[in-house]
C-alpha positions as CSV (number, residue, x, y, z in Angstrom):
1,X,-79.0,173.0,-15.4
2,X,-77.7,173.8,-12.1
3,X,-74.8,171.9,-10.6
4,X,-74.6,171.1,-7.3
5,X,-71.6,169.8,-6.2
6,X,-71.4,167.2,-3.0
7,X,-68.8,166.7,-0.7
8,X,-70.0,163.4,1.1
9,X,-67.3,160.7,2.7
10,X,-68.6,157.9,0.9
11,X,-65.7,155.4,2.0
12,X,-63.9,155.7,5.4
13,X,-64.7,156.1,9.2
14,X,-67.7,158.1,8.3
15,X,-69.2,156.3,5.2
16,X,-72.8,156.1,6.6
17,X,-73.3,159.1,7.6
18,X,-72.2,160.2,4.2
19,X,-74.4,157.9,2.3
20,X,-77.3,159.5,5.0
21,X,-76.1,162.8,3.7
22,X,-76.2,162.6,0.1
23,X,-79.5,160.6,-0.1
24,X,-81.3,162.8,2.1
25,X,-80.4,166.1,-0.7
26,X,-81.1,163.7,-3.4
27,X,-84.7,162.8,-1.7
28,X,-85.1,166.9,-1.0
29,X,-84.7,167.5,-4.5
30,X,-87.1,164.3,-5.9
31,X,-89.9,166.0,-4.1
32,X,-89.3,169.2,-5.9
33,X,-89.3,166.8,-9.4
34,X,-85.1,168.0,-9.3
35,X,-85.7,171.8,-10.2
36,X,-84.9,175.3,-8.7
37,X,-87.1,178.1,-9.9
38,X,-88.3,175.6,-12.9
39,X,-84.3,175.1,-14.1
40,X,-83.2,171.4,-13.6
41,X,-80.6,170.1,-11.3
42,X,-77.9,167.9,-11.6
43,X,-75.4,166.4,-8.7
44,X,-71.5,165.8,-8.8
45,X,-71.3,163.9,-5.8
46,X,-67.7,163.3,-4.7
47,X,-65.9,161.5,-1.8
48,X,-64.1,162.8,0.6
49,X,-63.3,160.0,2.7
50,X,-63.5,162.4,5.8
51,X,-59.6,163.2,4.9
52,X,-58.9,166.6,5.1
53,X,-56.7,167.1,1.8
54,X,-58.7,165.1,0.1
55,X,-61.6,167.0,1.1
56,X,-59.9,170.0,-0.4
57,X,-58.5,168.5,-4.1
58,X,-62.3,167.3,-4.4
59,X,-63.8,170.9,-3.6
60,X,-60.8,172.1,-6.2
61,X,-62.3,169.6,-8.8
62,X,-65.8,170.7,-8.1
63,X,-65.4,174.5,-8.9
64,X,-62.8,174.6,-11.5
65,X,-63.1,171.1,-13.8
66,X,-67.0,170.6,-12.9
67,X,-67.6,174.3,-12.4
68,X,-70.4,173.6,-10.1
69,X,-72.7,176.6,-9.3
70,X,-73.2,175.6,-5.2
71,X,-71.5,173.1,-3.1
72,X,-73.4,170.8,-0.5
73,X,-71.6,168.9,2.5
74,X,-68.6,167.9,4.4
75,X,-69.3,165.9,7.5
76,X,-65.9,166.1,8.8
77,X,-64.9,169.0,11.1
78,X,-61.2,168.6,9.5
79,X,-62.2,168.6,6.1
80,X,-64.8,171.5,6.7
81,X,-61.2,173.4,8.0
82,X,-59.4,172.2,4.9
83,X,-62.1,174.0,2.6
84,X,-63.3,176.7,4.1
85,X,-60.6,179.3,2.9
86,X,-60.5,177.5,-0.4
87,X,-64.5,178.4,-0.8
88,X,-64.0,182.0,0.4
89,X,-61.7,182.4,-2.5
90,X,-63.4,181.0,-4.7
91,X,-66.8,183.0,-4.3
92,X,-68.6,179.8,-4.0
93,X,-71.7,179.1,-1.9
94,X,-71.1,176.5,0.3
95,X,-74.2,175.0,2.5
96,X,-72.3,172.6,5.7
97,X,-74.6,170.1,6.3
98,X,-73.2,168.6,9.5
99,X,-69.3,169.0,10.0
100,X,-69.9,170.4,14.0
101,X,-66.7,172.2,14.3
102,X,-67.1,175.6,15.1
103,X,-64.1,177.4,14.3
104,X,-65.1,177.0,10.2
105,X,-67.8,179.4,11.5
106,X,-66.3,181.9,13.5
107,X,-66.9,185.5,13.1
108,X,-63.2,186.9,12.9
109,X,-62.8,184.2,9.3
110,X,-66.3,184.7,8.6
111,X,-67.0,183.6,4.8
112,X,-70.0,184.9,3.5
113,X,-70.2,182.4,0.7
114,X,-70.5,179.5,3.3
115,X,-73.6,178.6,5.6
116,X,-74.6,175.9,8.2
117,X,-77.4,173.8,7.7
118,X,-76.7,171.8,11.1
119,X,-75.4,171.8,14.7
120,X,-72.8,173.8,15.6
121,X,-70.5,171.7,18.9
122,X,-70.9,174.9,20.8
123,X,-74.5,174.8,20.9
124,X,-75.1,171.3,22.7
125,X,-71.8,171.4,25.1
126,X,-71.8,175.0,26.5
127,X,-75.2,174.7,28.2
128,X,-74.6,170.9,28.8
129,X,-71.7,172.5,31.0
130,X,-73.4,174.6,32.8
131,X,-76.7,172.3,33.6
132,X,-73.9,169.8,34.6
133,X,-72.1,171.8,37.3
134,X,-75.2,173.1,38.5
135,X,-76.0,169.2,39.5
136,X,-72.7,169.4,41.2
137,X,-70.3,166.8,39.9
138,X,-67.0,167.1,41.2
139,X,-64.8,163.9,39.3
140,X,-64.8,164.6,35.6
141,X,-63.5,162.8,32.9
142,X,-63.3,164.2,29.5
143,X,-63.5,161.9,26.2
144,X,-63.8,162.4,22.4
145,X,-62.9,161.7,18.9
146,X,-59.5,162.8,18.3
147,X,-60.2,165.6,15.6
148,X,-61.4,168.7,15.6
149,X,-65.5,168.0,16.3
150,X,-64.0,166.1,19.5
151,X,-61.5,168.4,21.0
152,X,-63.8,171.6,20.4
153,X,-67.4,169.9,22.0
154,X,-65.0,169.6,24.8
155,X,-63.3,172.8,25.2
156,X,-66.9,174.3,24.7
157,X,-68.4,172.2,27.6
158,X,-65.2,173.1,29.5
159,X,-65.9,176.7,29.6
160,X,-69.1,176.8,31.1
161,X,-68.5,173.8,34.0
162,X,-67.5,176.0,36.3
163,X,-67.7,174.1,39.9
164,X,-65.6,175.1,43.0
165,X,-63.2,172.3,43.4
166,X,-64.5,170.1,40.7
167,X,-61.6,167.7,39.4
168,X,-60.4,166.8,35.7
169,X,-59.5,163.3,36.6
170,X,-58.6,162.4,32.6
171,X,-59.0,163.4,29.0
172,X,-59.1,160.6,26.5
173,X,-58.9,160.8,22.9
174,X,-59.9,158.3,20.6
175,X,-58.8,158.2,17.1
176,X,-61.1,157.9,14.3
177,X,-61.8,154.8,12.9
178,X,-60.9,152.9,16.4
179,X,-63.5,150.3,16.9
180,X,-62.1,148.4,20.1
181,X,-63.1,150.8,22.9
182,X,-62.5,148.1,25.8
183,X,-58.5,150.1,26.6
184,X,-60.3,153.5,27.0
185,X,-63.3,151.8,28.7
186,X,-61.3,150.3,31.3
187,X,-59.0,154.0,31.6
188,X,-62.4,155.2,32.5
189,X,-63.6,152.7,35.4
190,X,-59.6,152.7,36.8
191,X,-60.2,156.7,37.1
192,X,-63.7,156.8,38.7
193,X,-65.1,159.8,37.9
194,X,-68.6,161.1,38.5
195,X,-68.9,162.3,34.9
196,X,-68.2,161.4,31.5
């Protein structure tokens, strides 16, 4: 068989996007009756609680105890960080299917045993910055989730808003797993920007 090895958070902040996640390869694979080129496949799904370490003991576990031929997911941006160099060691494909960040993707660490099967932050905010100042907002308030998928959408839309004496009138960063949003709600109204 082929082993397929899935890095999902299956507890945690995340937890339904990673259930989302893992039964969306396990439905890809039903319709192909669970075979690649007529061998069959199995799963090792493991979770990775979107924590970055344990991200990284899990991919460990994967490729030397399970010694899984090709490794699907991570839907954090901090755990994609925590394994990327682990995986370009380790000569082991390595299909993203959503952790945004772009930085596990550059070109100067490129890894030619990982690919990305989703978004990429960069491609949504650097065009959203420049449709945006073209409207001609002035007052702008930046806001995110406090990891890396947050702070680099932002620095991407960032570079492109380019508007003569536009304003950054706050930057707010929310942790992960926060689910009272009424403080930064209120930080935003107080500031009054014309973009959020």
């Amino acid at each position: 068989p082929i082993k397929i090895g899935v890095l999902s958070p299956l507890s945690g902040v995340f937890s339904s996007l990673g259930m989302h996640l893992v039964n969306g390869i396990k439905m890809s694979f039903d319709e192909v009756g669970n075979k690649i080129a007529g061998r069959p496949v199995t799963f090792i799904v493991e979770d990775t609680e979107a924590k970055p370490q344990e991200g990284l003991r899990k991919a460990r576990k994967l490729v030397e105890s399970d010694q899984v031929d090709i490794m699907l997911g991570v839907i954090s941006s901090a755990v994609g960080y925590a394994v990327k160099e682990y995986v370009a060691r380790a000569h082991k494909v390595w299909l993203v299917g959503a952790a945004g960040a772009d930085g596990i993707f550059k070109k100067k660490n490129r890894n030619p045993y990982a690919f990305r099967a989703s978004l990429s932050v960069w491609q949504a905010n650097t065009p959203m910055g420049t449709w945006l100042g073209e409207k001609g907002y002035k007052r702008v308030l930046y806001t995110g989730p406090d990891y890396a998928m947050g702070r680099e959408a932002i620095t991407a839309f960032r570079s492109t808003f380019k508007v003569p004496g536009a304003e950054t009138v706050g930057d707010i960063y929310v942790p992960l797993g926060t689910n009272d949003f009424a403080p930064y709600m209120a930080q935003i109204k107080q500031a009054k920007p014309d973009l959020v």
